[in-house]
Every structure is written in structure tokens, then in C-alpha cells.
MARLUM-981309 format. One record per residue (C-alpha): x, y, z; residue number from 1; residue in three letters. Coordinates in nm, 4 decimals, padded with zeros to 6 digits, always signed. Layout:
        xx        yy        zz  pos  code
         X         Y         Z  NUM   ALA
...
***
This chain:
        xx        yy        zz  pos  code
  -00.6997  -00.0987  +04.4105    1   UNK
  -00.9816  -00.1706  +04.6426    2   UNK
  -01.1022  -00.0019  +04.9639    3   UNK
  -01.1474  -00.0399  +05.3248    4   UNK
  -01.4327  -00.0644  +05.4660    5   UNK
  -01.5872  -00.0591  +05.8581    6   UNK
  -01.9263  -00.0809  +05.9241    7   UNK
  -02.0853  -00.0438  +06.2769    8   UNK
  -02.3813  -00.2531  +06.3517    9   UNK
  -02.4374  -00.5946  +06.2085   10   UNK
  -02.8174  -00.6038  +06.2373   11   UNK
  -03.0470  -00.5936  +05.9176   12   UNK
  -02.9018  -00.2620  +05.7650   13   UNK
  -02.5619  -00.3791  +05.8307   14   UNK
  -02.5427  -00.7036  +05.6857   15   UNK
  -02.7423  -00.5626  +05.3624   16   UNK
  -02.4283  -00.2797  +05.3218   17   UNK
  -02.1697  -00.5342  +05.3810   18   UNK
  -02.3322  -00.7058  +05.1057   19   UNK
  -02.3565  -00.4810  +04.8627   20   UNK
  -02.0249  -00.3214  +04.9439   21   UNK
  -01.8435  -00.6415  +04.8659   22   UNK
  -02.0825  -00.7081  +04.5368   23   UNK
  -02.0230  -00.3508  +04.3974   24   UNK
  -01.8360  -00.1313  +04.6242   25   UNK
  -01.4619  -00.2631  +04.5416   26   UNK
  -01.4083  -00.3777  +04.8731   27   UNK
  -01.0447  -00.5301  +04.9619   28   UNK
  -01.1361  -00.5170  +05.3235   29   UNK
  -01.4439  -00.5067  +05.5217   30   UNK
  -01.5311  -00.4579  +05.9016   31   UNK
  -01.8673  -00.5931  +06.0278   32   UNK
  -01.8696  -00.4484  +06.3790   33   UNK
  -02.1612  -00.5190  +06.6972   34   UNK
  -02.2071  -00.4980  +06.9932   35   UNK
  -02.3132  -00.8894  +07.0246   36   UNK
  -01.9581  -01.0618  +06.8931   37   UNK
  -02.2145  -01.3627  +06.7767   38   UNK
  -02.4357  -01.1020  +06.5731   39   UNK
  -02.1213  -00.9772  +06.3892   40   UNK
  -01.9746  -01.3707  +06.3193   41   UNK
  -02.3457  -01.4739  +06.2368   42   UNK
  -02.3637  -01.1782  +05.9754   43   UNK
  -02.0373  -01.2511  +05.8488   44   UNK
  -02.1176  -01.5947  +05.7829   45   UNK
  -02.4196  -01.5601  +05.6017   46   UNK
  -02.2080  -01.2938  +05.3838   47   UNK
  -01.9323  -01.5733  +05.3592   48   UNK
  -02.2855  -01.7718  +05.1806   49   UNK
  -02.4018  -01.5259  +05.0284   50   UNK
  -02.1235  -01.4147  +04.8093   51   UNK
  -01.8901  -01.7525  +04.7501   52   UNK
  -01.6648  -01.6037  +04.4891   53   UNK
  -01.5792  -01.3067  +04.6982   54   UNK
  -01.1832  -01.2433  +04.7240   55   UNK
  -01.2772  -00.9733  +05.0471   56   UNK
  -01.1857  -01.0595  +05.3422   57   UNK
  -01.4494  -01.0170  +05.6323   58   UNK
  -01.3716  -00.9334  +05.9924   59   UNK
  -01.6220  -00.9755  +06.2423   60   UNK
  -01.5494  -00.7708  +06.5578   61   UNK
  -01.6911  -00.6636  +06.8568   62   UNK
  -01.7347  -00.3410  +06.9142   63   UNK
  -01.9917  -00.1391  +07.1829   64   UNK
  -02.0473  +00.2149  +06.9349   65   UNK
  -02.0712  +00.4022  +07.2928   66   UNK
  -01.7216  +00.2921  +07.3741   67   UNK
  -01.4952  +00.5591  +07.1916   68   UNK
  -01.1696  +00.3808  +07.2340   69   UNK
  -01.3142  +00.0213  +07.0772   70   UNK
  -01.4913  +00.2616  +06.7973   71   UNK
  -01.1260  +00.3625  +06.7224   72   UNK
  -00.9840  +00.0828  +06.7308   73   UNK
  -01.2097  -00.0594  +06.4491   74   UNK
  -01.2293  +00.1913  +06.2314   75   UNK
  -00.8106  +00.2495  +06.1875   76   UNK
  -00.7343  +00.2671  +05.8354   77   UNK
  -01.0560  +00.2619  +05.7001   78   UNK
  -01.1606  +00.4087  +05.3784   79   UNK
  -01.4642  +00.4276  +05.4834   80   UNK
  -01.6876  +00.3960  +05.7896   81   UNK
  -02.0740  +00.3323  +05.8154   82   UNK
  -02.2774  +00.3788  +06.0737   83   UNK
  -02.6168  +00.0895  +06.1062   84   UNK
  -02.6293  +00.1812  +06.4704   85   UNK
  -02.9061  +00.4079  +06.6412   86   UNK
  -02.9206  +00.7652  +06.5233   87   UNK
  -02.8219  +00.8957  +06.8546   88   UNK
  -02.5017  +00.7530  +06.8392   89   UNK
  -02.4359  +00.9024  +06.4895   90   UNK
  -02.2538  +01.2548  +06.6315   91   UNK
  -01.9989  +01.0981  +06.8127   92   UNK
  -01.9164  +00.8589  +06.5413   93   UNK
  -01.8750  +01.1421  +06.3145   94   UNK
  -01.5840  +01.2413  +06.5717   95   UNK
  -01.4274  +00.9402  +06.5405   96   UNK
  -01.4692  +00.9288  +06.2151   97   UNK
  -01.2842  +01.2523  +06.1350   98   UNK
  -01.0000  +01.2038  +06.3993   99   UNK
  -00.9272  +00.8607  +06.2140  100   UNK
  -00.9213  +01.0279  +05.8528  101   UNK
  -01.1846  +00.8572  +05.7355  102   UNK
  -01.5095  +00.8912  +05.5490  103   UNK
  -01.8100  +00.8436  +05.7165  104   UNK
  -02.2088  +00.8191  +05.6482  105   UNK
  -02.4901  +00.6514  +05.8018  106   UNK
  -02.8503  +00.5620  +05.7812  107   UNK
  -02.9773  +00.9278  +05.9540  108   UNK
  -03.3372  +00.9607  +06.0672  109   UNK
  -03.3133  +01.2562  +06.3246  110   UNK
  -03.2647  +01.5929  +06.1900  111   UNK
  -03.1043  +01.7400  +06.5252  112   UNK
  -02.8615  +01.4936  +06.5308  113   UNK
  -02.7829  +01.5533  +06.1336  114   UNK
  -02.7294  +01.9445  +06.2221  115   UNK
  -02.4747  +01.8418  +06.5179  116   UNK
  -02.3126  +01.6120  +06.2352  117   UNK
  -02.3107  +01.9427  +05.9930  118   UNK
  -02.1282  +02.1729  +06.2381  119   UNK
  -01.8364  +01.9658  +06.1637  120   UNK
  -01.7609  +02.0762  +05.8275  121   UNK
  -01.4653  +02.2800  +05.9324  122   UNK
  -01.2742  +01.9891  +06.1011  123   UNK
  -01.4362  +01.7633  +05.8434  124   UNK
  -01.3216  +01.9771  +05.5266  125   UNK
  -00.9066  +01.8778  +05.6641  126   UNK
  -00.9804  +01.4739  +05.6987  127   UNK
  -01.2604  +01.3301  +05.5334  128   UNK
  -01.5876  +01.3364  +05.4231  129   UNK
  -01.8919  +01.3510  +05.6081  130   UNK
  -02.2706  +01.2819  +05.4698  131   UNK
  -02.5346  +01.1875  +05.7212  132   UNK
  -02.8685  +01.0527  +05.6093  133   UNK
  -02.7857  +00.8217  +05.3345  134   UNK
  -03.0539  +00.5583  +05.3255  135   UNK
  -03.4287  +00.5413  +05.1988  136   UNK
  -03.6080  +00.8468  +05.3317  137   UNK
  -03.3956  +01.0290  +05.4354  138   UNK
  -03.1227  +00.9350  +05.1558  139   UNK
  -03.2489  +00.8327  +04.8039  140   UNK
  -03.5564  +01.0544  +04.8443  141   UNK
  -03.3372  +01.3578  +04.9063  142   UNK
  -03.0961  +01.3036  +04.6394  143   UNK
  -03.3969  +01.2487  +04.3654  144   UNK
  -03.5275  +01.5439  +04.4958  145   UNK
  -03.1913  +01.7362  +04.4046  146   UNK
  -03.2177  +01.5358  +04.0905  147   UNK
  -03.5617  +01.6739  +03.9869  148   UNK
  -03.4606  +02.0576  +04.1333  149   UNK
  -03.1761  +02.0276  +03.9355  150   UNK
  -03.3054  +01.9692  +03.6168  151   UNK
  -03.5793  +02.2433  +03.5966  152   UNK
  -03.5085  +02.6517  +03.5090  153   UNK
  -03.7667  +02.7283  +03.7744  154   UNK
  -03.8410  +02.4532  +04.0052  155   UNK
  -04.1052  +02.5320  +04.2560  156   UNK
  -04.2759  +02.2145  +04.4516  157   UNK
  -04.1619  +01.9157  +04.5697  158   UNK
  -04.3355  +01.6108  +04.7325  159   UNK
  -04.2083  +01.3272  +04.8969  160   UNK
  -04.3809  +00.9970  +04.9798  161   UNK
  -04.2561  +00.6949  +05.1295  162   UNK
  -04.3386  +00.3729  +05.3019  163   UNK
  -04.1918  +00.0424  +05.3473  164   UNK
  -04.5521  -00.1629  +05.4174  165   UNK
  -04.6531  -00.5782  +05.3929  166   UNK
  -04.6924  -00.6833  +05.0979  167   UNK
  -05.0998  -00.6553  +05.2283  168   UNK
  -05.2274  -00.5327  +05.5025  169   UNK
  -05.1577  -00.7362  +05.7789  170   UNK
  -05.2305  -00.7424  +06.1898  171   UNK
  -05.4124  -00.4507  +06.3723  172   UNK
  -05.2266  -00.1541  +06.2036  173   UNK
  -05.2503  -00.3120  +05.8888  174   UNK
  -04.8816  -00.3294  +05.8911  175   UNK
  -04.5514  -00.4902  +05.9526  176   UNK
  -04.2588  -00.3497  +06.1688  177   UNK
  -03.9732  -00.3651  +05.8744  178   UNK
  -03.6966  -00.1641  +06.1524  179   UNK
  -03.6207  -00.0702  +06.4659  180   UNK
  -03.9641  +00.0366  +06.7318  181   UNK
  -03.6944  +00.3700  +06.8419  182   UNK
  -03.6854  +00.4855  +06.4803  183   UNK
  -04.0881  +00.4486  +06.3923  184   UNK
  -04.1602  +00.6033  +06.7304  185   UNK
  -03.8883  +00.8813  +06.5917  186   UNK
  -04.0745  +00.9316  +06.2575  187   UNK
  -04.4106  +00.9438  +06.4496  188   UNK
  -04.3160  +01.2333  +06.7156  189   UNK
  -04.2164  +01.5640  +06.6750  190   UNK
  -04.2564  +01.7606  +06.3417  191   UNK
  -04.1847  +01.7347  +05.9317  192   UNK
  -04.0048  +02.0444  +05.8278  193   UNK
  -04.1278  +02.1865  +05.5297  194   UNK
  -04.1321  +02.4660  +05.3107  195   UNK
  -04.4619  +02.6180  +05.2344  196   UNK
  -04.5103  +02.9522  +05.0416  197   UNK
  -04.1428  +02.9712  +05.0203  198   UNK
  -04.1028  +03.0262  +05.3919  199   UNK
  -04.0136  +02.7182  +05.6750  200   UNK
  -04.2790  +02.6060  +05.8293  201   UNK
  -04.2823  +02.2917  +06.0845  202   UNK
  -04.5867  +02.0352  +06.0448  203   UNK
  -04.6663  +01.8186  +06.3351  204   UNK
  -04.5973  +01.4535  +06.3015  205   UNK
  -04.9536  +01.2238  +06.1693  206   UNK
  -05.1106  +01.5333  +06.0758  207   UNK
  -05.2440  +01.6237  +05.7265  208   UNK
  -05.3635  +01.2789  +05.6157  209   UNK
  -05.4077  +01.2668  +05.2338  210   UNK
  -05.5307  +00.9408  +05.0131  211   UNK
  -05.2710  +00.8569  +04.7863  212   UNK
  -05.2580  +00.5284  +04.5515  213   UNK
  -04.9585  +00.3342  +04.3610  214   UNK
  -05.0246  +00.0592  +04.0902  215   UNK
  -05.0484  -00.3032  +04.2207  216   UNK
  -05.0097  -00.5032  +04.4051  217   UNK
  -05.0055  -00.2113  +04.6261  218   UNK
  -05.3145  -00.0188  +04.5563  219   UNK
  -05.4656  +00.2622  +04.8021  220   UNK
  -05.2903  +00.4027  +05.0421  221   UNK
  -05.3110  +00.6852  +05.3049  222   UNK
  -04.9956  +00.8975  +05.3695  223   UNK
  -04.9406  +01.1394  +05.6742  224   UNK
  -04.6653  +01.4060  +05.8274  225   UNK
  -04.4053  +01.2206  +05.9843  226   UNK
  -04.0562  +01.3474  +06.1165  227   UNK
  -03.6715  +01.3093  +05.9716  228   UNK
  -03.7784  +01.2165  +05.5846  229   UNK
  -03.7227  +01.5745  +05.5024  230   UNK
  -03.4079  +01.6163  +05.7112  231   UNK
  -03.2101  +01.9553  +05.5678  232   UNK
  -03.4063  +02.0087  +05.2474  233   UNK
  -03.6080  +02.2667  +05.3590  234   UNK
  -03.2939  +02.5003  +05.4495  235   UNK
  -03.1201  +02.3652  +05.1219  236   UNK
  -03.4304  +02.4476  +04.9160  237   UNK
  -03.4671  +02.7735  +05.1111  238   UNK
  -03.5236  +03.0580  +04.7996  239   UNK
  -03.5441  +02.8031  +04.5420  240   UNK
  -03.8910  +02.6543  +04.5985  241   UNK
  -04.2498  +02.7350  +04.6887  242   UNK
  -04.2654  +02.4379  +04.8832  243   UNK
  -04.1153  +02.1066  +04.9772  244   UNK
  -04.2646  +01.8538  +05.1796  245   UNK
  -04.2421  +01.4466  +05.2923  246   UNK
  -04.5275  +01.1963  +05.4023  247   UNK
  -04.5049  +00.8365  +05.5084  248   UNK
  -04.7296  +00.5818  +05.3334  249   UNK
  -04.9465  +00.3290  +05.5462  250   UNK
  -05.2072  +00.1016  +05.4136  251   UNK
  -05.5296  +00.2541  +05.4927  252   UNK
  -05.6778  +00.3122  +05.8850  253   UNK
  -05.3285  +00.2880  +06.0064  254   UNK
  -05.2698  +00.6214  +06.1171  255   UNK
  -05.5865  +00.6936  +06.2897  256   UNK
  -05.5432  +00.4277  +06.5222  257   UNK
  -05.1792  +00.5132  +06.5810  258   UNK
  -05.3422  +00.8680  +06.6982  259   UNK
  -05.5892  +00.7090  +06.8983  260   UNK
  -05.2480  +00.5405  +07.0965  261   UNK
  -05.0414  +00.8720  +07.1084  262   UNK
  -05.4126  +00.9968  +07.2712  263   UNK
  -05.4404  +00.7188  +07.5208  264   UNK
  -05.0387  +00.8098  +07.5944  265   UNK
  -04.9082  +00.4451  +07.4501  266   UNK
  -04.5632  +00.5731  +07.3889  267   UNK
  -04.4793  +00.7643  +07.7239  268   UNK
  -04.2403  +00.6625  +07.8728  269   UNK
  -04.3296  +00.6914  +08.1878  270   UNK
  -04.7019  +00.7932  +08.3404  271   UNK
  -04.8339  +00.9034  +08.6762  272   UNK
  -05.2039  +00.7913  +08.7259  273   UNK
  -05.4176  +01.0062  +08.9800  274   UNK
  -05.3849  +00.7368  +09.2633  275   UNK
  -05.0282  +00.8245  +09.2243  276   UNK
  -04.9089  +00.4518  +09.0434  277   UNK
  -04.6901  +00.4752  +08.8138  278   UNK
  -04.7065  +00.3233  +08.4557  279   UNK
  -04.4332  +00.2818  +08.1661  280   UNK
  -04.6357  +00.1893  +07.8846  281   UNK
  -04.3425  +00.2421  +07.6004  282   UNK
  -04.1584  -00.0357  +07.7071  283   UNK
  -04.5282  -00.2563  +07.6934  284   UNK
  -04.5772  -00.1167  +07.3460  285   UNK
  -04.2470  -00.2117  +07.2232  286   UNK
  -04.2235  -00.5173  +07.3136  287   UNK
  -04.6332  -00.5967  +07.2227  288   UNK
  -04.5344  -00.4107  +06.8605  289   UNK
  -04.2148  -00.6114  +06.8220  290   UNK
  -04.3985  -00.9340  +06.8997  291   UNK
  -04.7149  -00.8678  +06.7125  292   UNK
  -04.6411  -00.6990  +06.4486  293   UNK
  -04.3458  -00.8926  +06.3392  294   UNK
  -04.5344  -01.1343  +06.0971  295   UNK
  -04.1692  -01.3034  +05.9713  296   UNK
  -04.3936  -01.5092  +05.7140  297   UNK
  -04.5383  -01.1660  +05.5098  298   UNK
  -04.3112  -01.0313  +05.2717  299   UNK
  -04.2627  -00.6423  +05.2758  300   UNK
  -04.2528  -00.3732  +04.9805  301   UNK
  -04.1221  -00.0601  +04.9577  302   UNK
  -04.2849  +00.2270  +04.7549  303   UNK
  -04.1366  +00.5847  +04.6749  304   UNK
  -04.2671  +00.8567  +04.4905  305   UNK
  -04.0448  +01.2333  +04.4340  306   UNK
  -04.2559  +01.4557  +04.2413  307   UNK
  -04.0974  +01.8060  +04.1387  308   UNK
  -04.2936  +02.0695  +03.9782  309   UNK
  -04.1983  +02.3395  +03.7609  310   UNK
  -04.1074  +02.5267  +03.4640  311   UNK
  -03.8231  +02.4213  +03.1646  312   UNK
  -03.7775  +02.5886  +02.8631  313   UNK
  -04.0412  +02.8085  +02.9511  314   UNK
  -04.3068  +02.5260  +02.9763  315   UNK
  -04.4531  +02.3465  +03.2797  316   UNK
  -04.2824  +02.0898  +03.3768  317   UNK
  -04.3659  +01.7714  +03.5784  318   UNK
  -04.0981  +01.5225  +03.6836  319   UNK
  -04.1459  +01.2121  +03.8987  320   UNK
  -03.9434  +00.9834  +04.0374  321   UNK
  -04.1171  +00.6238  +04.1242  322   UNK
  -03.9438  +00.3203  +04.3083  323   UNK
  -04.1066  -00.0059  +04.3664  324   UNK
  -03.9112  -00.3014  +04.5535  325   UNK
  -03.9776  -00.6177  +04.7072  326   UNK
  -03.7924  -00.8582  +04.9193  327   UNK
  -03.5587  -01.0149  +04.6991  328   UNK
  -03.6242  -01.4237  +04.7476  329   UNK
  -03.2740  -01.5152  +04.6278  330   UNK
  -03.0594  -01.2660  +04.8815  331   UNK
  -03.3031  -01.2796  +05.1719  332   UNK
  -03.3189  -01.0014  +05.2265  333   UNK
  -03.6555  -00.7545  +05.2518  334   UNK
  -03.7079  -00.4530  +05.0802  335   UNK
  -03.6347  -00.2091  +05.3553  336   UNK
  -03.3528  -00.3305  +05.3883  337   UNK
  -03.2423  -00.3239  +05.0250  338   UNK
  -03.4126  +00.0244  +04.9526  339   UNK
  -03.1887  +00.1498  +05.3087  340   UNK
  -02.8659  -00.0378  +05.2465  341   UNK
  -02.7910  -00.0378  +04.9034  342   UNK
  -02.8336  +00.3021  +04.7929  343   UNK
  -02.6110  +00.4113  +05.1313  344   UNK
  -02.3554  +00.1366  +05.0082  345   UNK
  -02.3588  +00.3437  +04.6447  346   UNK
  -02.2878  +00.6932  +04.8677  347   UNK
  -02.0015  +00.5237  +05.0440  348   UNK
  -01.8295  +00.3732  +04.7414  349   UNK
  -01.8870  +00.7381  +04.5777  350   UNK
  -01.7156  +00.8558  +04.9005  351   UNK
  -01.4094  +00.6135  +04.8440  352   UNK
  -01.3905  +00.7119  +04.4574  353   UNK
  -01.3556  +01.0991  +04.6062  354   UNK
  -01.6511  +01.1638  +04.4054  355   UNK
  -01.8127  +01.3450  +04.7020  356   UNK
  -01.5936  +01.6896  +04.8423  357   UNK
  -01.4361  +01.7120  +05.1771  358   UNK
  -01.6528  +01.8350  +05.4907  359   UNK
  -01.9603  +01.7652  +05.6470  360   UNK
  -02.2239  +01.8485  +05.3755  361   UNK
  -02.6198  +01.7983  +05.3941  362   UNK
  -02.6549  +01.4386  +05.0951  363   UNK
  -02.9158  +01.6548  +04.8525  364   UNK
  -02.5759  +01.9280  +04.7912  365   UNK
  -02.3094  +01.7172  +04.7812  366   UNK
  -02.3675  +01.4065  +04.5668  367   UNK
  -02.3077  +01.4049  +04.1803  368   UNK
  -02.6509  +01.3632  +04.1668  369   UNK
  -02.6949  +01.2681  +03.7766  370   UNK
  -02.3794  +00.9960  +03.8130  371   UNK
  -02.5804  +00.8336  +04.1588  372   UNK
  -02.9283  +00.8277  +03.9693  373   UNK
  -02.7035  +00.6566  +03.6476  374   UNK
  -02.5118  +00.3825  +03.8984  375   UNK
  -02.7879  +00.2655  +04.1416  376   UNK
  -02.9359  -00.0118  +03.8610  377   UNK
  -02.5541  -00.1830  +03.9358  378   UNK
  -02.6878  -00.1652  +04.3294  379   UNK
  -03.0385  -00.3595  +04.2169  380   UNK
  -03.2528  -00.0046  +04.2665  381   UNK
  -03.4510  +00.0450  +04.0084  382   UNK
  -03.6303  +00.4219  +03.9561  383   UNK
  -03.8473  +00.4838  +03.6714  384   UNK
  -03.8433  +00.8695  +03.5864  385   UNK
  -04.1511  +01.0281  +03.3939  386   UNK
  -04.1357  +01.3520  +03.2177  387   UNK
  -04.4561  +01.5625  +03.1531  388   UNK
  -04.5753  +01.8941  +03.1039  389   UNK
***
């Protein structure tokens, strides 16, 4: 017996879960919801391509996410639902979610929203099960955080870095725009919450620039504070660790120059001048980034590196956690989208299995985190796990 499932956004993220939902996920049924009808038939088609042999059916469907009724409609009956949509939709999804009976988890990326998501345990814990924050960073780099915690007597520091970059530097920022312009301008704002000398603490975002290098073809790197790639771990870790904290990896010079724009006010929305004009140089910079930085000829990588730091058997203890991907020439698609999708497609079919408990639960408590590090080599992600004093 297979599952059902509905997924809500048919964009890059989307169409890489359908995929590896219907590959690996036992699907017997799957939803590929949009906004744009034509996005959702276009997505199903090229899954229709992609995966020949495939006995699951595939409904494309238009549905606007900020439209509750059409939301419900779609996801009635489903095993599971996914959210590929914007963050800031992800709250009320959850509500529709739970009112169908269903499962839900999505890509995450804002920590406020995932704490609105959280306060639903109660009314979760009675229909279904809810796990926000399921993809790369936040997602896989929480759970082999968990992983690493959890196999140490005294665990005490973890570190967290991420990047999905070109496969070289490429353009002005020495990088290529591999998702959405709202979600990099989300990581870029704000704060990284961390733990530091076992207290919270929060960091603001492109601060605390370190040097940082992977093998090839990769090389040097820089890596900086950004926001969301931490999401609840600090409050999970809370009394278990000296410290806990996430970076972003950029090729270097990247970040300084993305100061230098936050300085010259590049992603305000909206700014008064002294004659009194008004300017809305966001909307320029989005549409200048999303233009120029596209580069749909250069190939894209994505690295990730958990380190935890400890004590076992009374020895010090070093564990890390390494991932290395590229865009996968066969599938089409690029490695932020297979390092986002895939492992999210893993929590969902863990989800269907009832492998994960009832409620809303932060991912790095509630996954069988030994059984998800064993199973993602079936979803084509590959970690290679070192052990040293």
C-alpha cells in the first residue's frame, strides 16, 4: 500500500520532491499544486519524462496557497502534504494541514514562522504530524547535528556550514542565485541564533566572517552569520552544549560587497531621499539579481559541513559530517535543488511510514535520526562521516 501525496508549489523545489517521492517515497498518488495551472502541467510533464515506468498517477492542479478553501480542496485525503511555497505562507498551511488530518512539512527558512508552526503541537498531537524546516539548511544540517549530539556522552560544540555556490565563481558576487531573491534576502537580514557559552545569544546576519576551505573543485571559501540555518537548535540544544552555531559559505569577496549594498540601502524597500523623492530600490535589486546573476549555463554545487565536538568513552571526540553534490546531468536538476528536495521527500515518506510521532515537533527531536542518516543514499545524498579524537 502506497501513499498520498500533495505538494504545494511546482517551481524548482517542487518538481525535485515530486520526483523523488514517486522514485522512493511509495507514492500511489501525487498532487503537484501552483498557482500558474501551466507551471503545475509543465512540471508534471517533465515528471511524466522523467520517470517512464512510474505506475503514480500525477495531478496537476491549480491552486493559489493564500486561498484557504482551494488549499483544502487539494490537500483532501492526503497522506501527506508539502509545502515548496514561500515561508510566509507556511503557518496557515500548517492549519490546513491539521484540519484535513494530514501530515505536513515544508522547506522552512524563517524561524518566527517555524515557532508559530510549533504552537500547534496540541491540535497537531490529535491529527497529524507536523515538522517544519525539512530541507538543506535548515533540514539535513539540523538532523546531522542531532546525529552527531546524539552519539557523544558529553557533546559540547557544534558548527554548521553551508552554501549552495557555482561550480566557480561567477558574475560580480562571485555567485549564482540557485533560489528564490525573498529567501537570500531572508538569510541575509536579521540574526543567527546561537548558543555561545551555553547561554542564547543572537548574532547579526554577515557578521563574523571566517576563511573556511573544502577539497576541490571547490577550494577556499569565506563563510559568514546568516539567519534561519539554525532555526530551533539553539533552544533544543539549550543545557546540552557550550555552543552551537551556522554560517553560509560564499566564494571569496562575496560578502563584503553584499555589506557594502545593505550600507548603500540596496534592499529597502522603500527610501525617502532629502529632496523628498522617493526610491524602491528592492524591487531594482531583484529584478537586476534575478537577471544577472542567473548564469543558466554554470552548473551549481552544494557543500555542507556538521562538525560536533566532544567527549565518548571518556576521550575527545570529533565527529563530522561532510556533503558534496552537484547538479545531476541525467535528472536536470541542480544541486540545490537535490540537496533541498530530496532529503525533505525522505522526512515526508518517514512521516507516511508513522516513523515520526504526532504533533508539531522542532526536525532535530523528532526524526529517527540514525534510520534518516542510514536511508538518504536510496534518495541520491551522499554524507561521508569521519570519526576522530
Amino acid at each position: 500500500m502506497g501513499y498520498r501525496y500533495a505538494i504545494l508549489g511546482a517551481g524548482r523545489q517542487g518538481v525535485a520532491l515530486a520526483y523523488d517521492l514517486i522514485a522512493n517515497g511509495e507514492a500511489d498518488e501525487l498532487v503537484l499544486a501552483d498557482v500558474d495551472a501551466t507551471t503545475a502541467e509543465r512540471g508534471a510533464a517533465r515528471l511524466a519524462e522523467l520517470l517512464p515506468a512510474a505506475r503514480c498517477p500525477i495531478r496537476a492542479l491549480r491552486c493559489d496557497v493564500a486561498e484557504p478553501d482551494q488549499v483544502a480542496t487539494v490537500v483532501r485525503g492526503a497522506t501527506v502534504v508539502l509545502s515548496a511555497v514561500p515561508y510566509r505562507f507556511n503557518a496557515a498551511l500548517t492549519d490546513l494541514a491539521i484540519a484535513a488530518g494530514a501530515c505536513f512539512c515544508d522547506l522552512g527558512g524563517n524561524t518566527q514562522v517555524v515557532r508559530h508552526q510549533l504552537a500547534r503541537h496540541a491540535r497537531a498531537e490529535a491529527a497529524g504530524v507536523i515538522v517544519p524546516d525539512c530541507g538543506l539548511a535548515p533540514g539535513l544540517g539540523n538532523t546531522l547535528a542531532a546525529h552527531g549530539v546524539a552519539a557523544m556522552d558529553e557533546p559540547q560544540r557544534v558548527r554548521v556550514r553551508c552554501g549552495g555556490l557555482p561550480q566557480t565563481p561567477v558574475g560580480p558576487l562571485g555567485y549564482k542565485l540557485v533560489f528564490n531573491f525573498d529567501g537570500l534576502l531572508n538569510e541575509y537580514s536579521g540574526y543567527g541564533e546561537f548558543l555561545r557559552d551555553g547561554r542564547p545569544l543572537q548574532v547579526p546576519a554577515l557578521t563574523e566572517q571566517e576563511e573556511i576551505a573544502f577539497p576541490p573543485p571547490v577550494g577556499k571559501c569565506e563563510a559568514a552569520v546568516t539567519s534561519g540555518g539554525s532555526s530551533t537548535c539553539a533552544e533544543t540544544f539549550l543545557g546540552h552544549l557550550e555552543a552551537y552555531d551556522y554560517k553560509t559559505v560564499r566564494y571569496p569577496g562575496h560578502f563584503a560587497i553584499v555589506r557594502a549594498l545593505f550600507a548603500l540601502g540596496c534592499f529597502e524597500e522603500r527610501i525617502t531621499l532629502p529632496d523628498g523623492a522617493t526610491l524602491e530600490p528592492r524591487m531594482l535589486l531583484r529584478r537586476l539579481l534575478e537577471t544577472r546573476l542567473a548564469f543558466p549555463e554554470v552548473q551549481d554545487v552544494v557543500v555542507l559541513r556538521c562538525t560536533v565536538i566532544g567527549r565518548h568513552h571518556g576521550r575527545p571526540c570529533r565527529r563530522q559530517y561532510d556533503l558534496f553534490d552537484r547538479h545531476d546531468e541525467r535528472t536536470g536538476f541542480a544541486a540545490m535543488e537535490r540537496t533541498t528536495a530530496f532529503p525533505a521527500a525522505l522526512v515526508a515518506h518517514m512521516q507516511a511510514r508513522s516513523l515520526v510521532p504526532p504533533g508539531a515537533r522542532p526536525l532535530e527531536t523528532t526524526l529517527p535520526a540514525q534510520q534518516y542518516l542510514d536511508e538518504l543514499p536510496r534518495h541520491d545524498i551522499r554524507i561521508d562521516v569521519a570519526v576522530t579524537p
